[in-house]
C-alpha positions as CSV (number, residue, x, y, z in Angstrom):
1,X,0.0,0.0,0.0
2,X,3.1,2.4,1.2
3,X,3.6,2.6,-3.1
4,X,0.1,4.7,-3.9
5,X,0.4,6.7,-0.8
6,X,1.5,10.5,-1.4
7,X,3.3,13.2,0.4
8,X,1.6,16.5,2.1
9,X,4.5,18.2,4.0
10,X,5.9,15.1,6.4
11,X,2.7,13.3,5.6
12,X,1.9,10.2,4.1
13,X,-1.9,9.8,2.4
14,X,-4.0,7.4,1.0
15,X,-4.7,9.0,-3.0
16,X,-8.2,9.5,-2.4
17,X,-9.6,11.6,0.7
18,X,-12.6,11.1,1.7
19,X,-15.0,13.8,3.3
20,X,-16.8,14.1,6.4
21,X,-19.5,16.4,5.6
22,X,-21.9,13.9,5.1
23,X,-21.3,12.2,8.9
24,X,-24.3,13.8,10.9
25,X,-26.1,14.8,8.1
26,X,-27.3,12.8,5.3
27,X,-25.5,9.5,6.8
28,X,-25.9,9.1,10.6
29,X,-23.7,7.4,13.1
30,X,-23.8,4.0,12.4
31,X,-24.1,4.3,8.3
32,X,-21.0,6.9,9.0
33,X,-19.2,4.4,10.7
34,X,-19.6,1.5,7.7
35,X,-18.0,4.0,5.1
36,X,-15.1,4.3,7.6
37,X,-14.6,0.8,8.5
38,X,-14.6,0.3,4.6
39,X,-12.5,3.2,3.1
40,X,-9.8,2.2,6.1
41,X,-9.8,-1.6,5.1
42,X,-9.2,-0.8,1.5
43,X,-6.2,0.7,2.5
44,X,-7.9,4.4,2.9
45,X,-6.0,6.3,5.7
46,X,-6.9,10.4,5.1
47,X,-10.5,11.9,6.7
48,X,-11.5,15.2,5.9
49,X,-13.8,16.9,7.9
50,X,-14.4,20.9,9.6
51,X,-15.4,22.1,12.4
52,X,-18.6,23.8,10.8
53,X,-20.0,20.4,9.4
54,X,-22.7,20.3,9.6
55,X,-24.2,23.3,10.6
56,X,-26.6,23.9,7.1
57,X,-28.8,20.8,7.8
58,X,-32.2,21.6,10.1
59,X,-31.1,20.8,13.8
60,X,-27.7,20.7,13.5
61,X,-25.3,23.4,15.2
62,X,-21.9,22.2,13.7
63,X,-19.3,19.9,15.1
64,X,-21.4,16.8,14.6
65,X,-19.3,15.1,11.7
66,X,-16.4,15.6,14.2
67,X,-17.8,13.4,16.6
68,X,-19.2,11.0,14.3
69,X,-15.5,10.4,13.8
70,X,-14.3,11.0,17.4
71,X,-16.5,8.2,18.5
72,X,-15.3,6.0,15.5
73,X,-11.8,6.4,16.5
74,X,-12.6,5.7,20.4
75,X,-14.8,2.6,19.0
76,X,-12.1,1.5,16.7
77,X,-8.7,2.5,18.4
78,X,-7.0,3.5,15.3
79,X,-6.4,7.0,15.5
80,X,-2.5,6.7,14.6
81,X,-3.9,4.9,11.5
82,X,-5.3,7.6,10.2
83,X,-4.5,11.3,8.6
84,X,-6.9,13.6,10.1
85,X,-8.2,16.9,8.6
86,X,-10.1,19.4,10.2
87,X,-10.4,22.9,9.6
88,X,-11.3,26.2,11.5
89,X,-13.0,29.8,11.0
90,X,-16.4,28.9,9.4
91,X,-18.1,29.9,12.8
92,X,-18.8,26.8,15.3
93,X,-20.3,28.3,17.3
94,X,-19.6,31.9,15.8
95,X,-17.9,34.1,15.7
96,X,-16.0,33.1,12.6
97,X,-12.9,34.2,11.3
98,X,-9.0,33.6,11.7
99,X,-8.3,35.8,14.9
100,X,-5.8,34.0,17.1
101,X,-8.7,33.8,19.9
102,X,-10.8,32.1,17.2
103,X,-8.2,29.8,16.5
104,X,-6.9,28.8,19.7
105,X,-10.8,27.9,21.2
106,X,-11.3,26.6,17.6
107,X,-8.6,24.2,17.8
108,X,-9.5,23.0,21.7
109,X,-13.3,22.4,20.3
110,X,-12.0,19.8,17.6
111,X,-10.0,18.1,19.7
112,X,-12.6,17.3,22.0
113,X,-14.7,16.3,19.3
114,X,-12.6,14.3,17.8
115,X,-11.5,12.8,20.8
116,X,-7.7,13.0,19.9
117,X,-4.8,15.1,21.0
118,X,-3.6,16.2,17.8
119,X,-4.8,17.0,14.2
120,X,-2.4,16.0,11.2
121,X,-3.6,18.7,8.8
122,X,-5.6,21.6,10.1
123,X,-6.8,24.1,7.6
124,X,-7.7,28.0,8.0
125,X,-11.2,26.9,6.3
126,X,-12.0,30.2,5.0
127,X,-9.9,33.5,4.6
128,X,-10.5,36.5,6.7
129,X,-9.2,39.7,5.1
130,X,-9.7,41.4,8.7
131,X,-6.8,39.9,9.8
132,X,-3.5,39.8,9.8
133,X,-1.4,37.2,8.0
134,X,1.1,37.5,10.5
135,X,-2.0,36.8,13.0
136,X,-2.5,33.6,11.9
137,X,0.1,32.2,10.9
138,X,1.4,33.3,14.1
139,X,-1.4,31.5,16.5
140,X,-1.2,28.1,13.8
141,X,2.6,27.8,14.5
142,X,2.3,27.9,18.2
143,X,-0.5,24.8,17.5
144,X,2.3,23.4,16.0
145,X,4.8,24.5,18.6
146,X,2.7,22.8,20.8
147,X,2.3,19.4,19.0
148,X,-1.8,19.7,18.3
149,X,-1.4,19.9,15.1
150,X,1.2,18.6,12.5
151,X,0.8,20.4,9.1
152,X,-1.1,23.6,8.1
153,X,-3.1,24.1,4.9
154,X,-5.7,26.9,3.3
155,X,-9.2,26.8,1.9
156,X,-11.2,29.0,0.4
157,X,-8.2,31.7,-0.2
158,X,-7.0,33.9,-2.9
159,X,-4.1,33.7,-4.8
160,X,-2.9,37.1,-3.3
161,X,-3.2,36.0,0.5
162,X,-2.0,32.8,0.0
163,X,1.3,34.2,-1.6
164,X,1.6,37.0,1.0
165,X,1.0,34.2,3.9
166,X,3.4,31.7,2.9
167,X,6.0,34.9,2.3
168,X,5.5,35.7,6.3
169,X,5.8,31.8,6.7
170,X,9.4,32.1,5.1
171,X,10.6,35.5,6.3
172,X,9.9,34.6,10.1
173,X,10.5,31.3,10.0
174,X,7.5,30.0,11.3
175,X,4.9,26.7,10.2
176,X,4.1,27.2,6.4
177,X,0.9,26.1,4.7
178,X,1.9,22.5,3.5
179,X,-1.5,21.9,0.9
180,X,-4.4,23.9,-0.2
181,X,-7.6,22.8,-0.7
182,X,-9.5,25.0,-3.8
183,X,-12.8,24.1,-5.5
184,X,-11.6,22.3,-8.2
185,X,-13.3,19.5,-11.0
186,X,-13.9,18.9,-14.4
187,X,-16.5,21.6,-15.2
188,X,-15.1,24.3,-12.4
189,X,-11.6,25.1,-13.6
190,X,-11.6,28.2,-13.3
191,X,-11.6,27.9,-9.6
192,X,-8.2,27.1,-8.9
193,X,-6.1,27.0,-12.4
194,X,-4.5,30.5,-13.3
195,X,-2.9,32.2,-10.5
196,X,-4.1,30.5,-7.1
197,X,-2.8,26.9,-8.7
198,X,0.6,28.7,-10.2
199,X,1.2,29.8,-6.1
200,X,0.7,26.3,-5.0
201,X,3.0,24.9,-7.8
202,X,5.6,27.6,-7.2
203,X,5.7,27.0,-3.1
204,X,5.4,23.0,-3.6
205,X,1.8,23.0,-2.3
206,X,0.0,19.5,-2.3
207,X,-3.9,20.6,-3.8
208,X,-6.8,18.4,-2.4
209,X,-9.5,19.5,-4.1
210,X,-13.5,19.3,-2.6
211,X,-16.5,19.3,-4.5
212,X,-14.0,16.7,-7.1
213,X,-17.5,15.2,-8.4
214,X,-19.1,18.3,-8.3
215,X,-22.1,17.4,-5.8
216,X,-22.5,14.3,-7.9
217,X,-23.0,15.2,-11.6
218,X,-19.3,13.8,-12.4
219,X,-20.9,10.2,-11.2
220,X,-23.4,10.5,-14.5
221,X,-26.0,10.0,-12.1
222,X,-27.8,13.1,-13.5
223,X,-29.0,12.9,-17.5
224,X,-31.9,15.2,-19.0
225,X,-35.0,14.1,-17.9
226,X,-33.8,12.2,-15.0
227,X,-34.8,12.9,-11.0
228,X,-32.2,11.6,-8.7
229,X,-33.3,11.6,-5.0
230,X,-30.2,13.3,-3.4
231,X,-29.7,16.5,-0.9
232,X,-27.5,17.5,-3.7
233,X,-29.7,16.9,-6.8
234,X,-30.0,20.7,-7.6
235,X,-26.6,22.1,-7.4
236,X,-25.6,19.2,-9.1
237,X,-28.5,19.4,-12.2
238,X,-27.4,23.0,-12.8
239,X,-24.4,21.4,-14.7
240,X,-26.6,20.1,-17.6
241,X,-27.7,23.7,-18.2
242,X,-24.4,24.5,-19.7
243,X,-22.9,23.4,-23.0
244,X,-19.7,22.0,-21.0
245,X,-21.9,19.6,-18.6
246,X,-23.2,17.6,-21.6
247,X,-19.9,17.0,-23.1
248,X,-17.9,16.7,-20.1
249,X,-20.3,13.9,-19.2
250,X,-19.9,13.0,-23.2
251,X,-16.4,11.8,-22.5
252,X,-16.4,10.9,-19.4
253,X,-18.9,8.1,-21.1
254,X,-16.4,7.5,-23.8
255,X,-13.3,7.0,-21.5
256,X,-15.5,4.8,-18.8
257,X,-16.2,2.7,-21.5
258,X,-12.9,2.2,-22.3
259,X,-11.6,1.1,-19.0
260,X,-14.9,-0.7,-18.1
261,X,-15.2,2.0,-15.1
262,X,-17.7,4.3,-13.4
263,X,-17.7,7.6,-14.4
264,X,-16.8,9.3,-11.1
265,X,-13.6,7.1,-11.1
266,X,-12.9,8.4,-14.6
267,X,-13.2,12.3,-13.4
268,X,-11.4,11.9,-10.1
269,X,-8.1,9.9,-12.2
270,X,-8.6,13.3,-14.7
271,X,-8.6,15.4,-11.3
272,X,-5.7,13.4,-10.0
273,X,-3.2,13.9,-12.8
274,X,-3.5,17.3,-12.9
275,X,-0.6,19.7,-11.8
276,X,-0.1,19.9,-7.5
277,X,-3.4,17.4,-7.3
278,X,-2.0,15.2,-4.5
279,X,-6.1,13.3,-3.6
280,X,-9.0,14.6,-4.6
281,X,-11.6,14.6,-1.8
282,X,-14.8,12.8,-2.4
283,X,-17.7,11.8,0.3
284,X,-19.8,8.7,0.4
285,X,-22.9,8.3,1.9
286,X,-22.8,4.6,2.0
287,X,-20.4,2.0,1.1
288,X,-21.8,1.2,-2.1
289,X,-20.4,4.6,-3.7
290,X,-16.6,3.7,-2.2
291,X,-15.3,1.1,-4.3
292,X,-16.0,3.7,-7.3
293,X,-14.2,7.0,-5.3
294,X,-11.4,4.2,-4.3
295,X,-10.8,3.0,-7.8
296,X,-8.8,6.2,-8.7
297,X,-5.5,4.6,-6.8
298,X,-5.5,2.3,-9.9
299,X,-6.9,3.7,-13.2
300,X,-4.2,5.6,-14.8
301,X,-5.6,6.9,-18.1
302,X,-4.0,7.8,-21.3
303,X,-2.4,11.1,-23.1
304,X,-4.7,10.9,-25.2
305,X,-7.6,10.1,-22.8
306,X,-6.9,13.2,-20.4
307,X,-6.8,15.6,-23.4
308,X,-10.3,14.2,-24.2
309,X,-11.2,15.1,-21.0
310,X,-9.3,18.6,-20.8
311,X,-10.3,19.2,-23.9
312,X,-14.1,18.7,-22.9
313,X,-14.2,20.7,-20.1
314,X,-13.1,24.1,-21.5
């Protein structure tokens, strides 16, 4: 397994992250728990999940996919088996922001959650241009100083911050942002290539990118005149309302067919091969939709294949 696993600063991760948002929402404790067992006896070994997860759905307040996987990890006793993401600022409770008093309650809050003393990758979840860089950066490297948290990493961030924080990182000498994690998939490019992706490749950032499937419509679930039952079914159908959906979806057909493979497999091996893409991130409601997200460790496509698929997508 150590052969498919890649390199986020000193960590060491399974190609394929999977994502915690749906813990506590749309799967609950126990379905939670079977896509964990599964992704981590396939070899899977890197969770991502925030603080704020999952605060949208009716009756929750936030925090509850971090105990979902708190309780796993007490139930299971494999904590040091696993790469842990988390990430701070998107308001749990609020406020919400990078101050260092956000981030140093933030921080305290995840860790009883998750019912660990440390988190591997911790990201500043959204930016706030009312602080400082120096701010926090300052208050993350003391959570490193302070061994409760390993490696650094940025969400939701322009490529101007991003650039002036990992500058402050270098000039003082203090923890520098290891990964970013941008919006990124086959029919949102735009997101991250151009000048946020040219920072990343420039400072060596590993790029994990979320909504890889783009809320489902990658998987091919979602054709003209079908109705899919999902909590995601209408950001996802928006896609079809473009000229690139259809023909992204076009090759993705092609390509699947090629390799006998599912289609979200397809667009998370295009995802993966692209420039500082270290694992997509991808969520599954129940293990039935892991052996497809999981598949990406194995399919390596073609020149010719990606170019299709680049190629489709602009």
């Amino acid at each position: 397994m150590a052969d498919i696993r890649k390199k986020i600063g000193n960590l060491s991760v399974h190609p394929l992250a999977l994502g915690g948002n749906v813990f506590g929402w749309t799967a609950d404790e126990a379905q939670s728990f079977a896509v964990l067992d599964a992704y981590a006896a396939a070899g899977g070994n890197f969770v991502d999940t925030a603080d704020v997860y999952s605060v949208w759905a009716p009756g929750n307040k936030g925090g509850e996919s971090e105990t979902v996987i708190g309780n796993w990890f007490a139930s299971r006793g494999n904590r040091a088996d696993i790469v842990l993401a988390t990430k701070v600022g998107g308001g749990v409770p609020e406020p919400r922001g990078l101050s260092a008093a956000v981030i140093k309650s933030g921080v305290e809050d995840s860790l009883r959650r998750l019912r660990t003393d440390y988190i591997d990758l911790y990201y500043t979840h959204y930016d706030d241009p009312s602080v400082p860089v120096e701010e926090f950066i300052t208050a993350l490297d003391a959570l490193v100083k302070e061994g409760k948290v390993r490696e650094i990493a940025a969400s939701n961030i322009s490529a101007e911050r991003l650039t002036e924080a990992l500058a402050f990182s270098d000039s003082s000498g203090l923890a520098k942002y290891a990964a970013i994690q941008p919006h990124y998939n086959l029919v949102s490019r735009d997101t991250y290539e151009g000048p946020l992706a040219d920072a990343a490749a420039q400072h060596g950032l590993a790029a994990v990118p979320y909504w890889a499937l783009a809320s489902g419509f990658l998987t091919g679930k979602y054709r003209p005149g079908t109705t899919v039952d999902s909590a995601r079914a209408g950001s996802a159908g928006k896609y079809l309302e473009s000229e690139r959906g259809p023909r992204v979806l076009a090759a993705l057909d092609e390509v699947a067919a090629a390799h006998d493979a599912e289609l979200a497999t397809v667009a998370l091996a295009w995802l993966a091969s692209r420039p500082t893409v270290v694992a997509p991130l991808a969520s599954a409601r129940t293990v039935d939709q892991l052996p497809a997200l999981l598949a990406v460790a194995d399919l390596k496509l073609t020149d010719a294949e990606l170019t299709k698929l680049t190629e489709a997508s602009e």
